[in-house]
N, C-alpha and C positions, 0 to 999 in steps of 0.2 A: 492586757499587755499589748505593747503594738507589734505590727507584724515587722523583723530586719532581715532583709533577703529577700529571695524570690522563692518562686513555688517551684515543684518541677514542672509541673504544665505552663508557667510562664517562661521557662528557662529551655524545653525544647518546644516552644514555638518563637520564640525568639531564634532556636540556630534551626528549623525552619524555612523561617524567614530570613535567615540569613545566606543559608545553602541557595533558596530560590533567586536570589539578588546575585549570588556569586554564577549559576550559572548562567544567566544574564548575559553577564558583564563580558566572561572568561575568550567567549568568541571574539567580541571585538576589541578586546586584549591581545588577545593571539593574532588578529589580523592587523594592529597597530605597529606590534612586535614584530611581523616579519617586510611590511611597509619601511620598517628603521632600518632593517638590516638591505632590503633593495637599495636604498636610498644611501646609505654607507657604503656599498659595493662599488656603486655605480661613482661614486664622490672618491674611491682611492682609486679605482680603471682609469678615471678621468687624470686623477693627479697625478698617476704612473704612467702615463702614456705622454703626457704634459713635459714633466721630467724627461722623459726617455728623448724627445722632441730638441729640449735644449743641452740635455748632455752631448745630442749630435752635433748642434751646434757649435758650442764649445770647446769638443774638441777637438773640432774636424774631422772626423772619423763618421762611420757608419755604426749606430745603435742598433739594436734590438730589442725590443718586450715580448716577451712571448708567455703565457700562462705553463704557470706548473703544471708538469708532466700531460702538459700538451691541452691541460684543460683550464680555464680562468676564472669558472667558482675555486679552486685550490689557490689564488691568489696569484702573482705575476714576480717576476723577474726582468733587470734588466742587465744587459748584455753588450761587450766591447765586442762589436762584428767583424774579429782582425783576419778572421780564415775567407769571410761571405757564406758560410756557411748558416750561420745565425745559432740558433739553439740545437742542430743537431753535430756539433762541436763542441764538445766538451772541454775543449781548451782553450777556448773564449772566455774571459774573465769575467768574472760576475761583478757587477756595479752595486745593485738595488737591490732587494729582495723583498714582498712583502706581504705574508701568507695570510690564507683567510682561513676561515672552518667550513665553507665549502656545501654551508648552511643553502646559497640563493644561488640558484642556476644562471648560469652567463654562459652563452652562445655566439660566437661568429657566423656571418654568412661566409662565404667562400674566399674571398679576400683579406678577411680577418680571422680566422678561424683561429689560427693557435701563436698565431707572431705579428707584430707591425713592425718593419724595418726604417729608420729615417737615415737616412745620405747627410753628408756631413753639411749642407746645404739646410737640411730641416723638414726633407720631402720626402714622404711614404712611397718608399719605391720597392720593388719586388727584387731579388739578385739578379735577375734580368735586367730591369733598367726598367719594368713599365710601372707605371703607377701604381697607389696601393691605397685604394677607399674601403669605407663598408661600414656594418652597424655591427655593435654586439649590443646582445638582447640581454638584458634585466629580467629575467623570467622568476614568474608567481611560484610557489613551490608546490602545489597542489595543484596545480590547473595549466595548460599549454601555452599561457597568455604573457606577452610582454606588457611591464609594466613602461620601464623607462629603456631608454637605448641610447650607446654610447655612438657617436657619429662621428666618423674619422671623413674628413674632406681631399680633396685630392690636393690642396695646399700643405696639409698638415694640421689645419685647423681640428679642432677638435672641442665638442659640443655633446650637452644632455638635451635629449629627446625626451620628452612623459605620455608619449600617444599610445592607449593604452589598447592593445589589439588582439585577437588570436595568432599567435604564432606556430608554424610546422619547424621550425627551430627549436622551439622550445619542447615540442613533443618529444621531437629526437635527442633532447636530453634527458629527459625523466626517464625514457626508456634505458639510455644507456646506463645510468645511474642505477636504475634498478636492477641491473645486469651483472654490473663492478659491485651493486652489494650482497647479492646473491653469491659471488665469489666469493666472496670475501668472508659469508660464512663459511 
């Protein structure tokens, strides 16, 4: 009679062979997976900072973007700047809003750190009146490295960077991160 089925020595070396191919793969799964979410992060910063740029514009007034609760992995807000206070005004109207999971580390250098202000004009200016550039870092989630950076200009322009580097930016996120999550137990 013919044989219909498999054996079990066919059927666990077939999931074997199968387990071996899946760990394989799972790494550069997981490193493709977090590639999409940099690459998302860095594509809504851009397009909320964009936004933020021509609401100034438009309505003559002074905008605001500044990252949730002061950090821009948690996603960004925008803000009618009617006090000049920016985000530490509470009675500043909220325009935009538009949160992330907070999954990919985003970093400002000094300049950008936690707000970019534009003048009714369309220029990244400080409440002082002096200009306002800088990069925020796209950072790896494992490793201190920027992948991509958001590049604010002193016109207001604004551009993606992919020079992929060591960053001390980035370090000083994961540390912090790991700090607020130890709290948090």
């Amino acid at each position: 009679m013919p044989q219909q089925g498999f054996s079990l020595v066919e059927l666990l070396m077939g999931l074997a062979i199968g387990a071996i191919v899946l760990s394989l793969v799972s790494p550069a799964f997981a490193t493709l997976t977090e590639s999409n979410h940099r690459q998302q992060a860095a594509e809504s910063l851009i397009s909320g900072i964009r936004h933020a740029r021509t609401l100034a514009i438009t309505r003559n007034q002074s905008v605001v973007i500044h990252g949730i609760n002061g950090d821009w992995s948690q996603g960004w807000r925008i803000i009618l700047d009617i006090s000049g206070k920016g985000p530490e005004d509470s009675s500043n109207p909220l325009l935009v809003e538009s949160a992330s999971d907070a999954r990919t580390p985003i970093v400002g250098n000094w300049w950008v750190r936690s707000f970019v202000r534009f003048s009714n004009l369309g220029e990244p200016l400080l409440s002082e009146g002096t200009f306002q550039a800088g990069r925020l870092h796209i950072c790896a989630a494992r490793e201190p490295v920027s992948h991509l950076q958001v590049v604010l200009a002193r016109s207001g322009r604004v551009r993606l960077s992919s020079e992929k580097a060591e960053q001390a930016l980035c370090r000083k996120a994961k540390s912090v991160k790991a700090v607020n999550a130890r709290a948090a137990l």
